[in-house]
C-alpha positions in Angstrom: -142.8 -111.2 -114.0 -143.2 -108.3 -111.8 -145.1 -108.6 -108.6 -147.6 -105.5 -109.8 -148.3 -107.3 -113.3 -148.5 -110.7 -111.5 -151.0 -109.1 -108.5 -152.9 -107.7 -111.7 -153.2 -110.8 -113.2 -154.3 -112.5 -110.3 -157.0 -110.0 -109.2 -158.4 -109.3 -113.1 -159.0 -112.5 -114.9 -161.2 -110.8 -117.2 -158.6 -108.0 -118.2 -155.9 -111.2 -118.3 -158.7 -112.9 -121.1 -158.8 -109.8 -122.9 -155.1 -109.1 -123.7 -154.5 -109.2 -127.2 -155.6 -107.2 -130.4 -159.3 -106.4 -130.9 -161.1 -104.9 -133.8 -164.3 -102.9 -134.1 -166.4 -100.0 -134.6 -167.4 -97.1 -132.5 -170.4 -95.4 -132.8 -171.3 -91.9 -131.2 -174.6 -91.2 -130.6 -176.1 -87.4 -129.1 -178.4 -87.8 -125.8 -181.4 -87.7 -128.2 -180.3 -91.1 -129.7 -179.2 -89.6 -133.2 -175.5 -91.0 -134.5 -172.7 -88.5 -134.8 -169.9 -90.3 -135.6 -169.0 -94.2 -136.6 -165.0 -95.2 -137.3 -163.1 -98.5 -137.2 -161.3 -99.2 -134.3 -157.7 -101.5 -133.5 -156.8 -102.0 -130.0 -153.8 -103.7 -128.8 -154.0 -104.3 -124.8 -151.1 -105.5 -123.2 -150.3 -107.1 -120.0 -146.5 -105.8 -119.2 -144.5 -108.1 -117.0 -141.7 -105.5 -116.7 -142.0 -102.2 -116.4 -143.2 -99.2 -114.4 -147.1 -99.3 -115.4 -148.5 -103.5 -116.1 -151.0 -102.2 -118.5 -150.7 -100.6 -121.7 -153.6 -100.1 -124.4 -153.0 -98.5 -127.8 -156.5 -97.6 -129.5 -156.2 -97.2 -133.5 -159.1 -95.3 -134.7 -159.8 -94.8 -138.9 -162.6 -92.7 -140.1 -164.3 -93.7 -143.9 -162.9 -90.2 -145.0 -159.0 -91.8 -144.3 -158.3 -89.8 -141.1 -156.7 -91.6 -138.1 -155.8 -91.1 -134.6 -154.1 -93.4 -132.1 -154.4 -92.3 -128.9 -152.1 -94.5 -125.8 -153.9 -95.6 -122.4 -151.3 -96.8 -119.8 -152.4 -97.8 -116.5 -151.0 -98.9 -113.1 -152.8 -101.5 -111.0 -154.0 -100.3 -107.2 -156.7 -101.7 -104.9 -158.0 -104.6 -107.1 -158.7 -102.1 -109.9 -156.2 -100.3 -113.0 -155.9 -96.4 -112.2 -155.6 -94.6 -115.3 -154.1 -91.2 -115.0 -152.6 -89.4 -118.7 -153.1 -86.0 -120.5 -156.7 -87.2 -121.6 -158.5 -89.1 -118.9 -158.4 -90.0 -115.2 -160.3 -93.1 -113.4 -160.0 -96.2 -112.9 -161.2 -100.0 -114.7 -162.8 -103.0 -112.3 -163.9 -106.1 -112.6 -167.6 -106.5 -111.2 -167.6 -109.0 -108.7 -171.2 -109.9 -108.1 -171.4 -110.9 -112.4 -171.3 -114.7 -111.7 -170.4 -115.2 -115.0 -167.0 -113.4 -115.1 -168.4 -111.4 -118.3 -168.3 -107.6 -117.2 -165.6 -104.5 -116.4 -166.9 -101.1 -115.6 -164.9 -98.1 -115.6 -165.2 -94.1 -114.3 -163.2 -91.5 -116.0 -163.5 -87.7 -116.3 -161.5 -86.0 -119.9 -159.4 -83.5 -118.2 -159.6 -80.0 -120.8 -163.7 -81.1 -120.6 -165.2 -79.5 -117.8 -167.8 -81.2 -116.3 -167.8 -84.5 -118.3 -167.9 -87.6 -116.4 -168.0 -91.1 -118.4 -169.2 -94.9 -117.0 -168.2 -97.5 -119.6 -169.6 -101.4 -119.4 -167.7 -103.8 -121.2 -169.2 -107.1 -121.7 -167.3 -110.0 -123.2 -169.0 -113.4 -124.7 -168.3 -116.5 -123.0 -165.8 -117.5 -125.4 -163.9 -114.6 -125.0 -164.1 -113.6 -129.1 -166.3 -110.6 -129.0 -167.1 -108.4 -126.9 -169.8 -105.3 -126.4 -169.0 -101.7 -124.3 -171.6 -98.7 -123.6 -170.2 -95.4 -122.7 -172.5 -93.3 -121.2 -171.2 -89.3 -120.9 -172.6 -87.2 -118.5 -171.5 -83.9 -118.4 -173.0 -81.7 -115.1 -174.6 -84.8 -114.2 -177.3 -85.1 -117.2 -176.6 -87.2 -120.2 -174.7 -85.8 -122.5 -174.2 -88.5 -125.0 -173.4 -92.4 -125.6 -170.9 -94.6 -127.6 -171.5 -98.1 -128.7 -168.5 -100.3 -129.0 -168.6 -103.8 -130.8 -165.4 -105.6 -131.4 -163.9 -109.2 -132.3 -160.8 -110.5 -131.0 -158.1 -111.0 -133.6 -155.1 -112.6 -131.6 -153.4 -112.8 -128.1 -150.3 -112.4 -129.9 -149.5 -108.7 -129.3 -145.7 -108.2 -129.4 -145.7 -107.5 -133.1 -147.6 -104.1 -132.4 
């Protein structure tokens, strides 16, 4: 085991309880509340003991009309916290401290090509570790812009097939 992926593991027991394959829905809404989009989602988070990044996420996305995307999230690990940094997003993921409960992540990204758009994401997983809820809030120029509502169920820590 690396000393980055075993520092990361260490420091983001939350993250370490969430490795594994998750499946869900994500639903779009505008900032007046109406939904603009709703697809299936597959995400495969991995914890990387060797490597040059110890985080890799892959999100499958499948629309009712049969189109798909996958898009690949790979993070390093600095000051407590995954830094994100691809042709898509930059931020960063931490675990929130003062939560007693060990039950929430927030992250801060901007979308590089959108000017202006900022995002804050809450996750929130149940206490058994099975399901789990995330908000996105968008903001673009500092006003909301719109929000996406993310429920998923854990399928299996057993990852290395994907």
């Amino acid at each position: 085991m690396s000393e980055l992926s075993q520092k990361l593991r260490q420091a983001m027991p939350i993250l370490v309880s969430n490795e594994g394959i998750w499946d869900g829905f994500y639903r779009h809404y505008d900032a007046d509340g109406r939904m603009i989009d709703e697809h299936r989602s597959r995400l495969i988070c991995r914890i990387l003991d060797d490597g040059p990044v110890p985080y890799h996420q892959s999100n499958h996305y499948t629309w009712p009309d049969g189109r798909t995307e996958v898009r690949e999230f790979k993070a390093g690990f600095a000051d407590g916290r995954l830094v994100f940094d691809n042709e898509l997003i930059s931020g960063w993921a931490a675990e929130v401290p003062l939560d007693g409960y060990t039950r929430t992540m927030m992250l801060n990204w901007v979308r590089k090509g959108e000017p202006g758009i900022y995002l804050y994401e809450m996750i929130q997983v149940s206490d058994d570790r099975k399901s789990r809820a995330r908000v996105w809030q968008w903001l673009r120029d500092g006003k909301t812009h719109m929000r996406t509502l993310i429920d998923e169920q854990f399928v299996t820590k057993s990852w290395a097939g994907y």
